[in-house]
N, CA, C and O of each residue as an XYZ file, in Angstrom:
928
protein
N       4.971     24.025     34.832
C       5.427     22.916     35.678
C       5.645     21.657     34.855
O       6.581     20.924     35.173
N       4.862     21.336     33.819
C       4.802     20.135     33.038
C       6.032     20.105     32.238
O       6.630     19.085     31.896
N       6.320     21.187     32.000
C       7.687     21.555     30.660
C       9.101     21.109     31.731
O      10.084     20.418     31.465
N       8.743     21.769     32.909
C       9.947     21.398     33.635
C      10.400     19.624     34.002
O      11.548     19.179     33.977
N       9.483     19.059     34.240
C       8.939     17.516     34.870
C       9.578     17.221     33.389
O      10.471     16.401     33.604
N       9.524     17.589     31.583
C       9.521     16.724     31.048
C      11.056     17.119     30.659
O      11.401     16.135     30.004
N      12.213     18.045     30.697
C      13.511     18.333     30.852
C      14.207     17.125     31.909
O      14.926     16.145     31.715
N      13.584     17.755     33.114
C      13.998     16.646     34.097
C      14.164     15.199     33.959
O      15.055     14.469     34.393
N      12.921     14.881     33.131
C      12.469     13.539     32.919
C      14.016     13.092     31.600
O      14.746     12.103     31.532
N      13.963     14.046     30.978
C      15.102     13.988     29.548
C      16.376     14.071     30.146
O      17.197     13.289     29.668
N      16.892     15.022     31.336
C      18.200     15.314     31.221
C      18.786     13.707     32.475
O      19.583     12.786     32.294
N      17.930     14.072     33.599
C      18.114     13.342     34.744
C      18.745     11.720     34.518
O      19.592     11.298     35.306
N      18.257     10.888     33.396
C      18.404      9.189     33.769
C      19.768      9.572     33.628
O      20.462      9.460     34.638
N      20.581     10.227     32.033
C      22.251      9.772     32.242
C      23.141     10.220     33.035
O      24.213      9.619     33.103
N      22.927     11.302     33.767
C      23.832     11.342     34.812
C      23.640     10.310     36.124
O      24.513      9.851     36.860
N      21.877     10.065     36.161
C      21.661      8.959     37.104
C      22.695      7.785     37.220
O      23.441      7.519     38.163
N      22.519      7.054     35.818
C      23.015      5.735     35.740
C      24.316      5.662     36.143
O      24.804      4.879     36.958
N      25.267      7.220     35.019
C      26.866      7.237     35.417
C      27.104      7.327     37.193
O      28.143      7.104     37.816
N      25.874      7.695     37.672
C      26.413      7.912     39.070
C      26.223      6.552     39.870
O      26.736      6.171     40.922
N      25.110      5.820     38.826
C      25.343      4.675     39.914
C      26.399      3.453     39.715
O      26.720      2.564     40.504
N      26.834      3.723     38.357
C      28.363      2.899     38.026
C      29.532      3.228     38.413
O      30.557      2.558     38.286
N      29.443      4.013     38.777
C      30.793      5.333     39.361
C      30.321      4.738     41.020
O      31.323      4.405     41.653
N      29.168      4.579     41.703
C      29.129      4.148     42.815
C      29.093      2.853     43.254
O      29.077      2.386     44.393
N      29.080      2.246     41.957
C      29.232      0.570     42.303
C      30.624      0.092     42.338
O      30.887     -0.952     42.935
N      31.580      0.812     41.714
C      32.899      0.738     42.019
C      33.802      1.187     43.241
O      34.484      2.173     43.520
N      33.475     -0.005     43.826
C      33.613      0.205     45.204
C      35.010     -0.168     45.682
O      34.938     -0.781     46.747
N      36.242     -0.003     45.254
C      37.537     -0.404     45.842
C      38.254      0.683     45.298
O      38.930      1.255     46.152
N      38.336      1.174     44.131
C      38.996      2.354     44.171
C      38.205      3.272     42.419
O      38.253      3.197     41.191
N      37.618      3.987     43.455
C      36.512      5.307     42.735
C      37.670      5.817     41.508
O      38.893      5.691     41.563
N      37.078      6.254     40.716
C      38.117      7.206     39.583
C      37.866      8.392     39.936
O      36.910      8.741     40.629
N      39.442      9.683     39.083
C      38.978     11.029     39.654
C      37.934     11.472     38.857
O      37.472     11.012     37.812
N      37.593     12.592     39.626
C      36.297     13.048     39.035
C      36.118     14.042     37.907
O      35.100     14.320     37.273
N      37.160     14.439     37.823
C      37.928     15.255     36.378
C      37.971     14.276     35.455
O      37.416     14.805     34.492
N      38.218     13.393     35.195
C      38.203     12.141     34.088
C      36.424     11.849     33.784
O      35.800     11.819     32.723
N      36.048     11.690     34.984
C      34.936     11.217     34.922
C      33.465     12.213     34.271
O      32.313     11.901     33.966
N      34.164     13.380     34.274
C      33.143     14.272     33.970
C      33.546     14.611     32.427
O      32.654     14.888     31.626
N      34.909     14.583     32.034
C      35.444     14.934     31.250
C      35.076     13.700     29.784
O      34.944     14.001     28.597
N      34.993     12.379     30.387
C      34.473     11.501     29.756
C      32.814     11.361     28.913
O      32.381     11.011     27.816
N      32.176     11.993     30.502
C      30.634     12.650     30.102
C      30.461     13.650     28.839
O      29.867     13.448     27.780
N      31.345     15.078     29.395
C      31.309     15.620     28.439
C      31.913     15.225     26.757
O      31.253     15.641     25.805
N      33.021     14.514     26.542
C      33.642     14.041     25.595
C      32.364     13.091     24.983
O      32.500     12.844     23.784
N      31.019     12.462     25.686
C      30.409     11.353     25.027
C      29.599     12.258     24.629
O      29.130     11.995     23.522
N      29.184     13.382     25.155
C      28.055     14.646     24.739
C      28.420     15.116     23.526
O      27.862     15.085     22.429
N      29.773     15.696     24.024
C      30.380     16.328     22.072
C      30.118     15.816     20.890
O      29.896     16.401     19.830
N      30.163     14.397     21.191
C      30.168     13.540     19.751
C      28.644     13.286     19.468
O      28.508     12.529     18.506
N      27.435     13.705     20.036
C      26.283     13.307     19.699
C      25.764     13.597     18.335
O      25.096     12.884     17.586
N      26.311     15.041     18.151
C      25.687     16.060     16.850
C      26.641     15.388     15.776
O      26.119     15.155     14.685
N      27.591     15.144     15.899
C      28.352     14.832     14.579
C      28.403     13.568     14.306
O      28.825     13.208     13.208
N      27.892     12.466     15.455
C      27.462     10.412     15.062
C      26.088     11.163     14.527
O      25.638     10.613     13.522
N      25.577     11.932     14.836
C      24.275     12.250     14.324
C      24.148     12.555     12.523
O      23.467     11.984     11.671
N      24.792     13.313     12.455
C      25.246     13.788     10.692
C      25.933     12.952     10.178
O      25.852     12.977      8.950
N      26.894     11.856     10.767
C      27.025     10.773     10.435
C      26.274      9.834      9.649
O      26.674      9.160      8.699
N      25.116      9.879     10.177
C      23.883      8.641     10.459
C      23.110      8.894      9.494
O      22.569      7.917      8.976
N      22.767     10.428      8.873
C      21.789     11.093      8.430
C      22.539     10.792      7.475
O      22.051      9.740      7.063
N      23.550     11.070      6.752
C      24.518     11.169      5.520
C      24.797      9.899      5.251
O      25.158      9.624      4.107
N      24.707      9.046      6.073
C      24.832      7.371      5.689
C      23.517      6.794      5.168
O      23.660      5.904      4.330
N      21.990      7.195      5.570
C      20.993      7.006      5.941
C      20.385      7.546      4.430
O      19.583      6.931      3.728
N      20.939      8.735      4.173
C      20.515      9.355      2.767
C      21.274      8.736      1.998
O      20.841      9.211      0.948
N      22.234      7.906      1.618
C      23.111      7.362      0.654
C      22.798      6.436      0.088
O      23.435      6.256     -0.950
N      21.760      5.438      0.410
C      21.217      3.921      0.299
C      19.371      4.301      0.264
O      18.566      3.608     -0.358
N      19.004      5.537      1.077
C      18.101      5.487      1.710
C      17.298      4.199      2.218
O      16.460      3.548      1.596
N      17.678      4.049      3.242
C      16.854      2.129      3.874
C      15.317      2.405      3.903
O      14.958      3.504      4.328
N      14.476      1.599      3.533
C      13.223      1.025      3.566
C      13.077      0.197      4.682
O      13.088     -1.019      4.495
N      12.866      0.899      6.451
C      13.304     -0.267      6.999
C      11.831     -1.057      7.422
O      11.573     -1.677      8.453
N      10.986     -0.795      6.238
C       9.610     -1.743      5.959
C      10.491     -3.155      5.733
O       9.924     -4.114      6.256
N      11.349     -3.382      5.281
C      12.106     -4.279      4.436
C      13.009     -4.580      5.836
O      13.581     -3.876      6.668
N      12.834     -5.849      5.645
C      14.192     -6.861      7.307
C      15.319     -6.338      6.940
O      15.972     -5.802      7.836
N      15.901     -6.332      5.490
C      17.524     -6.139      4.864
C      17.257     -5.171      5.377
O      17.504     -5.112      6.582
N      16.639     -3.981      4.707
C      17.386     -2.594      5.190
C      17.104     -2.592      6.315
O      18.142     -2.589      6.975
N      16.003     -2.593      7.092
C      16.088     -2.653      8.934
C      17.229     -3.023      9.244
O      17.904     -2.083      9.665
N      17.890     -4.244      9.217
C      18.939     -5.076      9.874
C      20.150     -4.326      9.113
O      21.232     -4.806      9.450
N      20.275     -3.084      8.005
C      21.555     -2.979      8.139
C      21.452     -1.352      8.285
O      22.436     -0.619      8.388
N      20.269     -0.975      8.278
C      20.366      0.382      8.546
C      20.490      0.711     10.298
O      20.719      1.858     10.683
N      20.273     -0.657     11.454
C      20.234     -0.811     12.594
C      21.668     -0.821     13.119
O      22.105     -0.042     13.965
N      22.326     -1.769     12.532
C      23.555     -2.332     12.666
C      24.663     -1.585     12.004
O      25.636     -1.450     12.746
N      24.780     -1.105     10.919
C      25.808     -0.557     10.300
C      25.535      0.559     10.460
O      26.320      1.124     11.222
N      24.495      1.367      9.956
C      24.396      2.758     10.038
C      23.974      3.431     11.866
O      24.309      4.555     12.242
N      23.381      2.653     12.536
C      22.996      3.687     13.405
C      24.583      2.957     14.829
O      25.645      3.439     15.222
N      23.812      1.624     15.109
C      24.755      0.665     15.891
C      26.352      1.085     15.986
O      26.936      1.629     16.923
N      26.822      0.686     14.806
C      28.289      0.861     14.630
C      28.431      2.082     14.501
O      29.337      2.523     15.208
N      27.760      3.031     13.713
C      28.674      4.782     13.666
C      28.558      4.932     15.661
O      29.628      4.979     16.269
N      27.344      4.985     16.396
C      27.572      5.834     17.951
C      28.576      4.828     18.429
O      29.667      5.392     18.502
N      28.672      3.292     18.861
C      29.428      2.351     19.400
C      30.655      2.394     18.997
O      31.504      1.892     19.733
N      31.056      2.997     17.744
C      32.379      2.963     17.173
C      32.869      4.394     17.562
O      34.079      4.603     17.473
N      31.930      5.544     18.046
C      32.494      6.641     18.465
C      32.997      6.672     19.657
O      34.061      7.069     20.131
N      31.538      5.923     20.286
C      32.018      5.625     21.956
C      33.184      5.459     22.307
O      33.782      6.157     23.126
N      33.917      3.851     21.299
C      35.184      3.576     21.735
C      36.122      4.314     21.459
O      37.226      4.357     22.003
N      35.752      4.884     20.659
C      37.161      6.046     20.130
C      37.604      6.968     21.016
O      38.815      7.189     21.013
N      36.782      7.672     21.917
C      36.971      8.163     22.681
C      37.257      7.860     24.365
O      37.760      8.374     25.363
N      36.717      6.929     24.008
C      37.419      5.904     25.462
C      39.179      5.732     25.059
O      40.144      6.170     25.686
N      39.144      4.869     23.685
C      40.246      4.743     23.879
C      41.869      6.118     23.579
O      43.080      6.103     23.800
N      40.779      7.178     22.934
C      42.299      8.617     22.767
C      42.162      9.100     24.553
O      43.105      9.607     25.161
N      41.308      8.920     24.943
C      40.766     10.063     25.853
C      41.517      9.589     27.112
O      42.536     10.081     27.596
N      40.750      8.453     27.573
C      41.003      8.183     28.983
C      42.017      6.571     29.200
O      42.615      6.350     30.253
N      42.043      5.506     27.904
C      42.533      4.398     28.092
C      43.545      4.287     28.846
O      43.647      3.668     29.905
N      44.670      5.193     28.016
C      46.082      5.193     28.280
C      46.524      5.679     29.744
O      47.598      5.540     30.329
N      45.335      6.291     30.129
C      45.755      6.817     31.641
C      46.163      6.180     32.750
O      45.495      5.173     32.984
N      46.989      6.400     33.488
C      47.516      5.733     34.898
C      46.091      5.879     35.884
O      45.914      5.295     36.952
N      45.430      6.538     35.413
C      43.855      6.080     36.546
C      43.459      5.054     36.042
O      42.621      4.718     36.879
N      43.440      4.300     35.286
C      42.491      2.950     34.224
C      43.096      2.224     34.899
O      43.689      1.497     34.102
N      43.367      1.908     35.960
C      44.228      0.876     36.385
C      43.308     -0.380     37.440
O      43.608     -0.712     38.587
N      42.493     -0.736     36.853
C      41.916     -1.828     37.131
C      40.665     -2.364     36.228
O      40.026     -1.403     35.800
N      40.108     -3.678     35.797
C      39.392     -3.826     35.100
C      37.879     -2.986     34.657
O      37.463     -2.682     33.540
N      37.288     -2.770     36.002
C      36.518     -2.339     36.283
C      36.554     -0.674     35.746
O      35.529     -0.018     35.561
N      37.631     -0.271     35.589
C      37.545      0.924     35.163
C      37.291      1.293     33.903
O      37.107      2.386     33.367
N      37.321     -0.060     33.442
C      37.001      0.347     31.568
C      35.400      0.305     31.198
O      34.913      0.630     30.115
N      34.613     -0.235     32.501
C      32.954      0.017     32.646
C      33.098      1.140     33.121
O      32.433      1.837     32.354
N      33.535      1.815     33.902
C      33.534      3.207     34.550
C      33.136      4.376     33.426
O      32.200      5.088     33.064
N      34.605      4.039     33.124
C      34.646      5.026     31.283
C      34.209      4.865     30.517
O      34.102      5.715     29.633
N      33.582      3.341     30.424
C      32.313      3.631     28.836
C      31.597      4.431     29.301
O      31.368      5.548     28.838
N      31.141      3.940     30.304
C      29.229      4.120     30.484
C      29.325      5.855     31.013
O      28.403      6.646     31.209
N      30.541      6.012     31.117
C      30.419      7.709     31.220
C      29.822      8.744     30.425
O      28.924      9.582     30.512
N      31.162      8.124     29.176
C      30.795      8.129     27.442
C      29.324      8.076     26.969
O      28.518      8.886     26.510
N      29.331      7.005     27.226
C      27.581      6.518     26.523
C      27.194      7.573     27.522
O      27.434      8.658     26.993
N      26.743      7.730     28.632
C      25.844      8.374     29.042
C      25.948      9.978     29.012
O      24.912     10.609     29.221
N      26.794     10.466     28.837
C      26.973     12.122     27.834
C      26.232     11.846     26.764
O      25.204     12.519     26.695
N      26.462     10.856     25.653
C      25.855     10.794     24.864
C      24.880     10.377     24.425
O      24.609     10.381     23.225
N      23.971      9.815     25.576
C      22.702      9.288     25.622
C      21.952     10.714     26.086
O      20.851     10.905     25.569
N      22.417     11.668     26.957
C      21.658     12.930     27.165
C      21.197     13.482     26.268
O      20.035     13.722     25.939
N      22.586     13.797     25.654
C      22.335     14.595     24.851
C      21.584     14.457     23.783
O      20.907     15.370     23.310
N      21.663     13.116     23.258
C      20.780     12.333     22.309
C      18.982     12.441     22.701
O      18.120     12.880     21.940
N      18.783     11.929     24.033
C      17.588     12.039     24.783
C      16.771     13.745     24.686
O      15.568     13.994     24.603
N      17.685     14.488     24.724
C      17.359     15.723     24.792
C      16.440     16.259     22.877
O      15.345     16.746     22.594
N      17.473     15.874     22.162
C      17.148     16.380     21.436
C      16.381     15.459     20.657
O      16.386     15.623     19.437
N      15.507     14.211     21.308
C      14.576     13.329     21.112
C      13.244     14.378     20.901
O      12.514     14.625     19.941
N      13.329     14.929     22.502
C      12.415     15.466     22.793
C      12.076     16.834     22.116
O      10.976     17.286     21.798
N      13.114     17.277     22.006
C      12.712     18.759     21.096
C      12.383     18.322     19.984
O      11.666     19.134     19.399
N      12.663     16.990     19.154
C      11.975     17.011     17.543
C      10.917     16.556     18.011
O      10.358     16.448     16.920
N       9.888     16.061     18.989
C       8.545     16.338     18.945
C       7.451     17.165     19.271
O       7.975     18.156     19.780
N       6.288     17.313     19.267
C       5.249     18.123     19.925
C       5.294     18.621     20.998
O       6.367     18.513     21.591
N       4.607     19.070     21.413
C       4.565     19.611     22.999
C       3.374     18.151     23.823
O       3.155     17.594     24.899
N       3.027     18.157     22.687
C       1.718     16.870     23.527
C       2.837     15.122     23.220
O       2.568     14.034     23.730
N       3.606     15.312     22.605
C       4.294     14.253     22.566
C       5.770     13.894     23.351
O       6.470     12.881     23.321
N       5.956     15.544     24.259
C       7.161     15.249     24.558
C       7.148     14.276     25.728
O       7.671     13.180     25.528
N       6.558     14.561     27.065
C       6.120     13.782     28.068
C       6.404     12.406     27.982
O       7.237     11.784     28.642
N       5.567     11.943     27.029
C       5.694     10.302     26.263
C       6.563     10.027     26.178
O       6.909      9.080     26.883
N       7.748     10.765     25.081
C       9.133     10.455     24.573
C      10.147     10.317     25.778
O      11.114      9.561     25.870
N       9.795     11.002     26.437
C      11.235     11.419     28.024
C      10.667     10.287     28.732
O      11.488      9.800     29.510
N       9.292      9.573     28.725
C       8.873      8.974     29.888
C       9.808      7.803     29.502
O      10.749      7.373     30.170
N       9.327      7.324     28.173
C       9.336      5.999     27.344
C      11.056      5.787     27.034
O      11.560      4.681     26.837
N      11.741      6.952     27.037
C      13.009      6.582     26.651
C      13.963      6.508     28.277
O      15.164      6.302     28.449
N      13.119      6.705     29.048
C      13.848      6.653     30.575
C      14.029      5.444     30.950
O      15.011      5.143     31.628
N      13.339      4.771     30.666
C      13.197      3.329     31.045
C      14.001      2.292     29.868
O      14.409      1.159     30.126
N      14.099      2.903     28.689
C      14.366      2.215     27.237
C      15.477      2.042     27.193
O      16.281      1.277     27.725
N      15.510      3.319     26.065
C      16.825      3.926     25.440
C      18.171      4.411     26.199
O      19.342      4.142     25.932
N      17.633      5.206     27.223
C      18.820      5.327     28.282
C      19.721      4.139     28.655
O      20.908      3.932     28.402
N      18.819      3.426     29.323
C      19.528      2.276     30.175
C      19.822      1.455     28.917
O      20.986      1.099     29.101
N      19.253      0.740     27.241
C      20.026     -0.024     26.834
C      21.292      0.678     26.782
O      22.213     -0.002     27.236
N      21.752      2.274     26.208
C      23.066      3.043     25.937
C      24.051      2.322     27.089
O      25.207      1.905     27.009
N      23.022      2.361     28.276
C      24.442      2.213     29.822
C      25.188      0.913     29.779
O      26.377      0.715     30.032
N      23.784     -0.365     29.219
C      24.313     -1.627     29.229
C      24.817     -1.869     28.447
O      25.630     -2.769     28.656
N      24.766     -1.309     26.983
C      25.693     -1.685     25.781
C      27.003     -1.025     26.030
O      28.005     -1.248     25.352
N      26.957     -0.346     26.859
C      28.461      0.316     27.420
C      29.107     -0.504     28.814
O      30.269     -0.704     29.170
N      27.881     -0.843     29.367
C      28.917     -1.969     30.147
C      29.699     -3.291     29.551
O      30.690     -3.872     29.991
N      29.024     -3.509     28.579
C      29.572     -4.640     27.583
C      30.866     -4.448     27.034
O      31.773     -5.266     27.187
N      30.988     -3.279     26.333
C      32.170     -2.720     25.527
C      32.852     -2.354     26.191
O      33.938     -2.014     25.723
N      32.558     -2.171     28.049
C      34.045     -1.806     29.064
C      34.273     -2.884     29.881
O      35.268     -2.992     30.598
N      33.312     -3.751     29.790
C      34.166     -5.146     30.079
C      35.308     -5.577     29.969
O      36.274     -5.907     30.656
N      34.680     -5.431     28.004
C      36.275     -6.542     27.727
C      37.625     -5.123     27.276
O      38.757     -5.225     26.803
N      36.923     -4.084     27.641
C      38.022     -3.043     27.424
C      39.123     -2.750     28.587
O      40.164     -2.093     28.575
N      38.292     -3.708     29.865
C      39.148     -3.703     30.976
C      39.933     -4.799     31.004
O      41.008     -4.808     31.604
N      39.520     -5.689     30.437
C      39.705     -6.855     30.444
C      41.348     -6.976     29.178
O      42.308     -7.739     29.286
N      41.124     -6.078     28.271
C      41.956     -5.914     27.277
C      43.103     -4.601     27.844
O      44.107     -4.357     27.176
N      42.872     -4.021     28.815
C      43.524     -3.330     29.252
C      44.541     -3.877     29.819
O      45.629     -3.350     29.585
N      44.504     -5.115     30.751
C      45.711     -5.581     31.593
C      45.916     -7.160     30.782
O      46.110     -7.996     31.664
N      45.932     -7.833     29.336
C      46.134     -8.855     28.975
C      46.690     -8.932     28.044
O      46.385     -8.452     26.953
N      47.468     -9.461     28.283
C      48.847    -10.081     26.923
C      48.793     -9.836     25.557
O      49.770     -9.429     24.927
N      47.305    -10.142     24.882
C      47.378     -9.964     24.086
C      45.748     -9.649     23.933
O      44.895    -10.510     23.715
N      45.428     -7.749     24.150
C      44.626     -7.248     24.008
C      44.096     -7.332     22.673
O      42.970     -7.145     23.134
N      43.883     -7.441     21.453
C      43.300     -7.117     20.286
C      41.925     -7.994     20.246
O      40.939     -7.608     19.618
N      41.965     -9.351     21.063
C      40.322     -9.720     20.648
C      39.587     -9.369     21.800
O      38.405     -9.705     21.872
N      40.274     -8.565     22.959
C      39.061     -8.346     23.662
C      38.977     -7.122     23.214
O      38.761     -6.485     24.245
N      39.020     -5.992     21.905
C      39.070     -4.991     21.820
C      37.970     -5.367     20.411
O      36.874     -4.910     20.090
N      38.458     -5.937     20.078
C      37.279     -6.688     19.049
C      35.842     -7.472     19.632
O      34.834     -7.777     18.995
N      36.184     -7.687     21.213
C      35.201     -8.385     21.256
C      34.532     -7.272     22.056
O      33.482     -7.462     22.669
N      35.142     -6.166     22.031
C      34.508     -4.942     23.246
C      33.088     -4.153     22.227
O      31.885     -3.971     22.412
N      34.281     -3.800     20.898
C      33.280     -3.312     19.868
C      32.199     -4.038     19.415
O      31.141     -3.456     19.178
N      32.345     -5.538     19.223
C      30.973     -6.531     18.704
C      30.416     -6.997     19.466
O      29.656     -7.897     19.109
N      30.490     -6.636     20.952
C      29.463     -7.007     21.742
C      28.592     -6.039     21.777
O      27.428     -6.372     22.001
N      28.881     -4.652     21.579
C      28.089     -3.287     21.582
C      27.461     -3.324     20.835
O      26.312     -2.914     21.002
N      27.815     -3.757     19.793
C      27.062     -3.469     18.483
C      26.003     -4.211     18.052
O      24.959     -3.686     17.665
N      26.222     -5.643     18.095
C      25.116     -6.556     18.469
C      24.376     -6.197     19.349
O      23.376     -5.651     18.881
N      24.394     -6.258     20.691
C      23.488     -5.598     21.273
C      22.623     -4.506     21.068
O      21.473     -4.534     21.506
N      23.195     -3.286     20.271
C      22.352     -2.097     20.470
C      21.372     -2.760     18.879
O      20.160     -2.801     18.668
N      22.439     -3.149     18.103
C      21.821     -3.718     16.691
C      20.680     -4.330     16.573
O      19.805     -4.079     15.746
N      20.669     -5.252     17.511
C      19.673     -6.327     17.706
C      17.887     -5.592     18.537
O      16.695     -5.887     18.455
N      18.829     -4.428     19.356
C      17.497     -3.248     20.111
C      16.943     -2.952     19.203
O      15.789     -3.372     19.118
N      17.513     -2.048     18.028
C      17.392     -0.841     17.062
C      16.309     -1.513     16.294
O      15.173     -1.079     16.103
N      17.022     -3.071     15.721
C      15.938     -3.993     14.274
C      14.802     -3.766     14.712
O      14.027     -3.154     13.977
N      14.305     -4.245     16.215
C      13.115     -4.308     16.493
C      12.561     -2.860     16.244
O      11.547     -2.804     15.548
N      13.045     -1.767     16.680
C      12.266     -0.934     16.745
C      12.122     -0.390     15.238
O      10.973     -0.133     14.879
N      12.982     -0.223     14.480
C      13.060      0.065     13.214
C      12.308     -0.787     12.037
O      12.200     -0.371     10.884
N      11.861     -1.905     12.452
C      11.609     -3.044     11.868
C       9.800     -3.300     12.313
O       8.807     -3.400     11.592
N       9.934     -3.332     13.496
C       8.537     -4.006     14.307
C       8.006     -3.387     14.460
O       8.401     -2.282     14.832
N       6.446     -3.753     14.233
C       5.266     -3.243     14.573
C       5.211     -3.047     15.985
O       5.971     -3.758     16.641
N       4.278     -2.018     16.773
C       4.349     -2.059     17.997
C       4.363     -3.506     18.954
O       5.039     -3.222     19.943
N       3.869     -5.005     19.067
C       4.068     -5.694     19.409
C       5.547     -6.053     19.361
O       6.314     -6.203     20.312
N       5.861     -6.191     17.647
C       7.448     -6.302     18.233
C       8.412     -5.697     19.104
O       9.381     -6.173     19.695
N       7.877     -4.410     19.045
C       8.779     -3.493     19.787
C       8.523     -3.430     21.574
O       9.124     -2.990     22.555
N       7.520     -4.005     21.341
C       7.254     -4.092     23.093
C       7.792     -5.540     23.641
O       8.088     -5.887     24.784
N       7.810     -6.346     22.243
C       8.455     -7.932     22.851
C       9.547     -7.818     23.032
O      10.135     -7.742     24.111
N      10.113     -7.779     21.579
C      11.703     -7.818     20.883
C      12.420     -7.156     21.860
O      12.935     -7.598     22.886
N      12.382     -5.903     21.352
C      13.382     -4.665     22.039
C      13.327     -4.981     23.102
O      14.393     -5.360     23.588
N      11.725     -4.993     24.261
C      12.265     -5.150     25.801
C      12.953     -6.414     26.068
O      14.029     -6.578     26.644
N      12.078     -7.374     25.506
C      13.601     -8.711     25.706
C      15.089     -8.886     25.223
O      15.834     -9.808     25.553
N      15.422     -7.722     24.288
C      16.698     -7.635     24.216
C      17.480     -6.869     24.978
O      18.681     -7.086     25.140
N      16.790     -5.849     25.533
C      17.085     -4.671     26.446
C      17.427     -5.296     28.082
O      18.206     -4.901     28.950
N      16.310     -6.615     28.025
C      16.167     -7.762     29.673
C      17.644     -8.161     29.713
O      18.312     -8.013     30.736
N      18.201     -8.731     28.442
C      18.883     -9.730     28.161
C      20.265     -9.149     28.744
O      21.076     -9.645     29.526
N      20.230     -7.871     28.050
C      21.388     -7.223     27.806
C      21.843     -6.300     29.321
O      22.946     -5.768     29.445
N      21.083     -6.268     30.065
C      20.790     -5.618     31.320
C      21.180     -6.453     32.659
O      21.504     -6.023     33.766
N      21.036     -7.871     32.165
C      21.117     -8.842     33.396
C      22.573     -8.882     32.539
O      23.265     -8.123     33.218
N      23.345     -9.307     31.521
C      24.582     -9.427     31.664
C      25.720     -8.455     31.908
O      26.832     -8.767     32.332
N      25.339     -7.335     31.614
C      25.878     -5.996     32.608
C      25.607     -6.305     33.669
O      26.326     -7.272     33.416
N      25.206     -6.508     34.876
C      25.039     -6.422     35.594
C      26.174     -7.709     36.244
O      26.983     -7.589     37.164
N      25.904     -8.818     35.466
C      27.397    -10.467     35.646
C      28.587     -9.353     35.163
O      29.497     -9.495     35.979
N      28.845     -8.636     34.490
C      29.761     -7.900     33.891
C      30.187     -7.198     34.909
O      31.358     -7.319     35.267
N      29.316     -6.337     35.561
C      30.144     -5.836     36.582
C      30.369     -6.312     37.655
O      31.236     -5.745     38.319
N      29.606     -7.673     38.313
C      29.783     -8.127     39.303
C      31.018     -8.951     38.724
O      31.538     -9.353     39.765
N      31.692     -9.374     37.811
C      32.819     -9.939     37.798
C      34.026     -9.118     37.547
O      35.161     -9.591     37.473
N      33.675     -7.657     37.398
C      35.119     -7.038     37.457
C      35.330     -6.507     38.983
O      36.406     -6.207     39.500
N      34.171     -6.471     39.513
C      34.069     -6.208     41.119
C      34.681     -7.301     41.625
O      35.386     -6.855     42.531
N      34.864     -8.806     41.553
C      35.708     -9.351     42.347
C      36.907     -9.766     41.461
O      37.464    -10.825     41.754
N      37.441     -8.931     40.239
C      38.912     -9.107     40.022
C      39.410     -7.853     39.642
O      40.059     -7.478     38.666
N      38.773     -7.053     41.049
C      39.322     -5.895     41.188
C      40.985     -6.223     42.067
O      40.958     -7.137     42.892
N      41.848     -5.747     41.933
C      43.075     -5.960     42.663
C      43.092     -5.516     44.208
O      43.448     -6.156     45.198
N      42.433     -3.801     44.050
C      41.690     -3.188     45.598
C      41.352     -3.650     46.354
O      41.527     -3.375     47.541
N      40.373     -5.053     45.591
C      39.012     -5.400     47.039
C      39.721     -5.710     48.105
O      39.223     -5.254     49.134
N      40.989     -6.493     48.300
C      41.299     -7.499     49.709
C      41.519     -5.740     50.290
O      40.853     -5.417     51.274
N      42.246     -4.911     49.788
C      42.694     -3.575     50.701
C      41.699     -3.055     51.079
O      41.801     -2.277     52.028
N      40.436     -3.286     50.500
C      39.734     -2.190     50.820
C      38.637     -2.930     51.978
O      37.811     -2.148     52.448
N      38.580     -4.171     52.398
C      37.414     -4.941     52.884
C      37.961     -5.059     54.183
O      37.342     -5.662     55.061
């Protein structure tokens, strides 16, 4: 029974979250073939940002006893390789589509992304530890790690919606990628960096930070959705 509770505990938050961003878009839902297809597309890429990370990680090897290497083994190596995959696949996969057709839809499709690839990531958290340690890991990353992935993906589909319908998309496409990255960057230092106090200060106050402006993020593509007057 315990083995099952701690799968559940691992697989359950990212489809949670995608379902509740997919349900906060309330004027016109995306199809659900995109939407799953997005999930799976953020899953695929877990194992190979992963060998990514490891092969970047062995090249310098970081000391992240040391702030420098913390702060660039956070930011460059872990931050930017998943955040830079994320978008990649937002943008071959689903950007160009005649469903993307409102701001709000470019939070739809990150956080799809991220959250395939926060599972899958979550999952195989748990298999590299103990049996007496897995419980902990699924509990601790349900509340953590999951939800920063969703909010650093509401960030990066902000301005990806935002860059979707504007004149001259390139800095909100720049500002889609360096808001992600900072954010998750700024999570990662602490934990990579900080002693358990830091990591219970730092990280959760960056995780607070980053959570309440997703949240302005989506409440402002919710009212410059084009739908709402049709749909109210």
């Amino acid at each position: 029974m315990e083995q099952w509770w701690i799968w559940v505990l691992a697989i359950v938050p990212g489809p949670a979250l995608a379902a509740l961003v997919w349900w906060l878009d309330r004027y016109d839902r995306e199809p659900r073939d995109l939407l799953i297809g997005c999930f799976l597309w953020g899953a695929s890429i877990t194992i190979p940002v992963g060998i990514v990370e490891v092969a970047l990680a062995s090249f310098y090897e970081p000391d992240t006893s040391q702030l420098l290497h913390a702060f660039i083994y956070a930011f460059f190596v872990v931050a930017a390789v998943e955040e830079l995959a994320k978008y990649f696949v937002v943008r071959t996969y689903v950007y160009w589509r005649p469903d993307f057709d409102e701001p709000y839809d470019g939070i739809t499709y990150t956080v799809m992304v991220a959250m395939g690839f926060a599972t899958v990531e979550n999952v195989m958290y748990v298999v590299a530890h103990g049996a007496d340690m897995q419980l902990p890991i699924a509990l601790v990353r349900m509340f953590t790690a999951v939800p920063a992935h969703a909010a650093d993906a509401v960030l990066m589909g902000y301005f990806l919606g935002l860059a979707k319908f504007a004149g001259s998309p390139r800095p909100y496409h720049i500002a889609a990628i360096v808001a992600a990255i900072i954010a998750h960057g700024l999570y990662d230092l602490f934990i990579f960096y900080g002693s358990p106090s830091l990591l219970s200060l730092g990280a959760i106050a960056v995780l607070i930070v980053t959570v309440r402006l997703s949240v302005r993020a989506i409440r402002l593509h919710q009212e410059l959705s084009p739908f709402r007057e049709s749909r109210q």
